[in-house]
PyMOL CGO cylinders between C-alpha atoms (Angstrom):
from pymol import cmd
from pymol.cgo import CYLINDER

trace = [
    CYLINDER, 96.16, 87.73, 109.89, 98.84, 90.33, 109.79, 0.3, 1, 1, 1, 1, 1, 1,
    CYLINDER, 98.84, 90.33, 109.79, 98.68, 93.04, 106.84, 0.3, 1, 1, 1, 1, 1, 1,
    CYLINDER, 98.68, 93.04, 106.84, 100.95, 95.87, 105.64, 0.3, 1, 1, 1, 1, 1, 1,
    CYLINDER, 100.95, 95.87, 105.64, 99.70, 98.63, 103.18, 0.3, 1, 1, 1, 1, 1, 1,
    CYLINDER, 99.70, 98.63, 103.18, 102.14, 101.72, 101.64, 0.3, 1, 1, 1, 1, 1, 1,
    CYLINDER, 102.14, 101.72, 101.64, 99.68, 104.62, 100.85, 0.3, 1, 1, 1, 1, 1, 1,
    CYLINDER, 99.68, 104.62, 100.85, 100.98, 107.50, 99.14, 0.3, 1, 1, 1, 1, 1, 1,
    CYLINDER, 100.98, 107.50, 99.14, 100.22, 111.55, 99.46, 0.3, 1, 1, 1, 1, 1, 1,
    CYLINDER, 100.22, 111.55, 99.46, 97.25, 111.40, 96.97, 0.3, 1, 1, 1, 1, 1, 1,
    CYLINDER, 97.25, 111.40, 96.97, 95.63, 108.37, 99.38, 0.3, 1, 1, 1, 1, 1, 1,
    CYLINDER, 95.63, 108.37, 99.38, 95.96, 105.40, 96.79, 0.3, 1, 1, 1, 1, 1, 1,
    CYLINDER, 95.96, 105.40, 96.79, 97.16, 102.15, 97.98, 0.3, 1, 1, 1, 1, 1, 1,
    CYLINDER, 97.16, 102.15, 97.98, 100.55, 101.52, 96.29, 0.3, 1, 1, 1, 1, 1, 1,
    CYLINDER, 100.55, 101.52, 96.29, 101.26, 97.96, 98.14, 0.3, 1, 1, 1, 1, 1, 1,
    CYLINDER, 101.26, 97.96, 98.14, 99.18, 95.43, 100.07, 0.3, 1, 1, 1, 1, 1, 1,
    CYLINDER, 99.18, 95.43, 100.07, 100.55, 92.55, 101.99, 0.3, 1, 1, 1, 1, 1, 1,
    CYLINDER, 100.55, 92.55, 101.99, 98.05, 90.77, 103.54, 0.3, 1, 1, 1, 1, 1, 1,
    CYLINDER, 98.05, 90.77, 103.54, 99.13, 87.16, 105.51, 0.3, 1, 1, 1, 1, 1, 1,
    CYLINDER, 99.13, 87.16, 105.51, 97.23, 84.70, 106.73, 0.3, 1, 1, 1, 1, 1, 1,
    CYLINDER, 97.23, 84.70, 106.73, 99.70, 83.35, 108.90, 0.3, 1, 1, 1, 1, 1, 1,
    CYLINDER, 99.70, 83.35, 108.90, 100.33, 86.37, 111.95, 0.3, 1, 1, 1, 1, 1, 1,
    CYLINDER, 100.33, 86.37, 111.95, 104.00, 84.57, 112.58, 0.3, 1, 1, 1, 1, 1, 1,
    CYLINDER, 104.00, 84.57, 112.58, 104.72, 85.28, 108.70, 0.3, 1, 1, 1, 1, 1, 1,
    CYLINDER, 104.72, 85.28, 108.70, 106.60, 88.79, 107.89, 0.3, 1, 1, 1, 1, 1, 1,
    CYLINDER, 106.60, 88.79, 107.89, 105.58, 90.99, 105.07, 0.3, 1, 1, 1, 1, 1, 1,
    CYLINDER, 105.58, 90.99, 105.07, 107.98, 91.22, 102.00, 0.3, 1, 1, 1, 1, 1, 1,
    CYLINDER, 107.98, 91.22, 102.00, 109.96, 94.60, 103.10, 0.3, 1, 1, 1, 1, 1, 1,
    CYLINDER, 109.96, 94.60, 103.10, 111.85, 94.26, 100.11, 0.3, 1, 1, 1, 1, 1, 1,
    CYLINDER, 111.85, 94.26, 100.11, 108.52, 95.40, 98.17, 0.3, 1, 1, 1, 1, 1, 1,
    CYLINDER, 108.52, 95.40, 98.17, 107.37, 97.85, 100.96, 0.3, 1, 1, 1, 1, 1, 1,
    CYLINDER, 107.37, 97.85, 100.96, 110.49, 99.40, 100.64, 0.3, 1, 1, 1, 1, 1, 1,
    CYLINDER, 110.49, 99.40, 100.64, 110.49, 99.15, 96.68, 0.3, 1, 1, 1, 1, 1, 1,
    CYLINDER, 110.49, 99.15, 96.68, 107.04, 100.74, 97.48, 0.3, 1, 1, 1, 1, 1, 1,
    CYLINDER, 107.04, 100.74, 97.48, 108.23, 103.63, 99.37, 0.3, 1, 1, 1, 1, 1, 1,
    CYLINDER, 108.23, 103.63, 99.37, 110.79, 104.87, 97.43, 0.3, 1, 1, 1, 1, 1, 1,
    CYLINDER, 110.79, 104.87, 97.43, 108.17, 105.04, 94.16, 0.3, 1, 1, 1, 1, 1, 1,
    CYLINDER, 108.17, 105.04, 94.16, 106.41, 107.21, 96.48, 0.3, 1, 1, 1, 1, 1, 1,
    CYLINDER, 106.41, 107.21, 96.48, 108.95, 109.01, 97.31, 0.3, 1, 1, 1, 1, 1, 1,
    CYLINDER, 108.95, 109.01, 97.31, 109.89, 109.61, 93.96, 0.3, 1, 1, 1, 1, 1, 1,
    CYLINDER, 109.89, 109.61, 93.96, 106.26, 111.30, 92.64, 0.3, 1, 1, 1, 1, 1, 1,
]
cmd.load_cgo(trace, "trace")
């Protein structure tokens, strides 16, 4: 399995990507969608 996970300052879990498939890629698209709403708070 292969899994990406955006937590922010407070330590909640603001995107979770897990795969089943380790020669799949995580969406970046969302992580990065993800870590600009973090960087926004």
């Amino acid at each position: 399995k292969r899994a990406a996970f955006v937590i922010d300052r407070k330590g909640i879990i603001q995107h979770i990507d897990i795969l089943d498939d380790p020669g799949k890629i995580p969406d970046f698209h969302a992580i990065e969608h993800a870590l600009n709403k973090c960087s926004e708070q």
